[in-house]
Every structure is written in C-alpha cells, then in structure tokens.
C-alpha positions as CSV (number, residue, x, y, z in Angstrom):
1,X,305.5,339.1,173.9
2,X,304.1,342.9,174.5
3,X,303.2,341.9,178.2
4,X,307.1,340.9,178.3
5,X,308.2,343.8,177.0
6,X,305.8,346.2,179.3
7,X,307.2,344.4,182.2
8,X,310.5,344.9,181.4
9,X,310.0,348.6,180.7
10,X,308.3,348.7,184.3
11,X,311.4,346.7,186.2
12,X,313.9,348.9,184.9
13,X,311.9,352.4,185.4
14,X,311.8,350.4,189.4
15,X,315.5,349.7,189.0
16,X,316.2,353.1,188.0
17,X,313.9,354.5,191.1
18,X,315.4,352.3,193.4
19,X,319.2,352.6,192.6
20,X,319.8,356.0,190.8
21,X,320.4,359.0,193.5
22,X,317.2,361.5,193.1
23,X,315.0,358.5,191.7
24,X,312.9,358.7,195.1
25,X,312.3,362.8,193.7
26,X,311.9,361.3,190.3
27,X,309.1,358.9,191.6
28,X,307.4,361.7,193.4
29,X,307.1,363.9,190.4
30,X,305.6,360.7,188.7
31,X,303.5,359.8,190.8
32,X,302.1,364.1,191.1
33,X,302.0,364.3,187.4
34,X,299.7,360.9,187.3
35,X,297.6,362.1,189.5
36,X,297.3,364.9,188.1
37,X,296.2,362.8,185.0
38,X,293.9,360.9,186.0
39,X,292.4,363.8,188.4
40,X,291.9,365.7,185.1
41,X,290.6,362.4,183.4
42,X,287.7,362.1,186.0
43,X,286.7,366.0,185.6
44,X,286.3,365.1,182.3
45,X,284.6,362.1,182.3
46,X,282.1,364.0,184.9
47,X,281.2,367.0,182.2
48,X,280.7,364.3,179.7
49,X,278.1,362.5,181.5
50,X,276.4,365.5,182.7
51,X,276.0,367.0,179.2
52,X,275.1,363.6,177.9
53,X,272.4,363.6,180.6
54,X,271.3,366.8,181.4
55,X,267.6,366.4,180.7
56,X,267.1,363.4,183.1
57,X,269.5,365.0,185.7
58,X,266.8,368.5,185.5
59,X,264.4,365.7,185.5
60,X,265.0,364.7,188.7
61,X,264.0,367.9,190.6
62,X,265.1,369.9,192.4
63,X,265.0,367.9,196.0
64,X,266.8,364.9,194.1
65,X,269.3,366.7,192.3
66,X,270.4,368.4,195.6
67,X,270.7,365.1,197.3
68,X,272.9,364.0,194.1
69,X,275.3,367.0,194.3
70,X,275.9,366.9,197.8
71,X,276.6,363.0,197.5
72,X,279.3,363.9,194.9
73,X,280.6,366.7,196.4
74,X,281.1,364.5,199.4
75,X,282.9,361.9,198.0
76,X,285.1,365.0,196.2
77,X,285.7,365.9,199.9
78,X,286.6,362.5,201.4
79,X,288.9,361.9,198.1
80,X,290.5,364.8,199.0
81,X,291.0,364.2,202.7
82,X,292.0,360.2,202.7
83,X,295.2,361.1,203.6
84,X,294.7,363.1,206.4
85,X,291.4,361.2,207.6
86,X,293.2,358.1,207.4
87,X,295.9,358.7,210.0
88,X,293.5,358.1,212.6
89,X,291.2,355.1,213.4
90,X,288.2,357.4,213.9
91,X,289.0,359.4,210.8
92,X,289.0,356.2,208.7
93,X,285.6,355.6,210.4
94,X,284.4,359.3,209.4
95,X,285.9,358.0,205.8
96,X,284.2,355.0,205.7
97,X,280.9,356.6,206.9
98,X,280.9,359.7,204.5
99,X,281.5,357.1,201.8
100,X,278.6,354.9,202.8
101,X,276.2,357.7,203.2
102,X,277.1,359.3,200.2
103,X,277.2,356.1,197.7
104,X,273.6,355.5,199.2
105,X,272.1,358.9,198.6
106,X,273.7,358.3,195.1
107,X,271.3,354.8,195.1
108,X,268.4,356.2,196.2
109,X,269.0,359.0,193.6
110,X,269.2,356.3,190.6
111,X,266.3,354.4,192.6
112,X,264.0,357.8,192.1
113,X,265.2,358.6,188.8
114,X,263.8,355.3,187.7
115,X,260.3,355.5,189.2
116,X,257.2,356.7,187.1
C-alpha cells in the first residue's frame, strides 16, 4: 500500500511538471536543489570515512596517499565535467579513460594498503 501511495505522489508531482505552465522551471529548481543534496551528502560521507580512517590512510605513505588523492580528485574532476566531456565522442573517451585510470589507482591503493 505505501509503494501505491509513493507512486501516486510521484505521477502527479510528473502531471503537475508536465501540464502546469512554469513546471519545466519548477523541475529545474528540483532537480538543482537535489543535486545539491546529494552533492552535500557525498562531502559528507567523504569526511566521515576519512576521520574514521585516518591512521590507515597516514599509514599508507606518503607515495600511496598521493596516488589516492589524485585518483579522487580525478574522479571529482570528471564528475564535474560529464556534461561538457560528454558532448563529444572523444570526450566520452577521455571520460571513460580518466575514470578507468583513476578507479585502478584507487585498487592498487586498497591492494597496498593490505600488504604486510
């Protein structure tokens, strides 16, 4: 019954998008203030887990914890840029490699991390 009701409140928040003058403004406010929320939700997420794991991240040295910064910071970049990389069929290939590269330096960062 709650999965009916939350589809209900969904169709008619898409009815009132779709037929009310200004709902495509109203959708575009949504959809910046989401982002916003779930933008803010990852930050935090991210200081949770470094505080909860700062000794193993110092751990790593210095070498290491460069590699995982620069991983993270790259996927921060390519997050940032999907829109504008993605308008192009060698941008999504600069996408696609910047997101490979930097999800395996984050690997081989969790692969030291767990060596003796």
């Amino acid at each position: 019954m709650v999965h009916a009701r939350n589809f209900g409140i969904v169709a008619l928040l898409a009815l009132g998008v779709y037929a009310l003058p200004g709902g495509g403004t109203a959708a575009d406010l949504l959809r910046a203030a989401l982002f916003v929320v779930i933008t803010v939700g990852i930050g935090l997420l991210g200081a949770r887990f470094y505080v909860e794991n700062r000794s193993e991240i110092y751990g790593l040295g210095d070498q290491w914890r460069l590699v995982l910064y620069g991983a993270l910071a790259a996927i921060v970049l390519a997050m940032a840029g999907t829109t504008k990389l993605f308008d192009s069929g060698l941008g999504t290939l600069v996408w696609l490699l910047v997101m490979g590269c930097a999800f395996y330096a984050l690997f081989r960062v969790f692969r030291q991390s767990r060596e003796y």
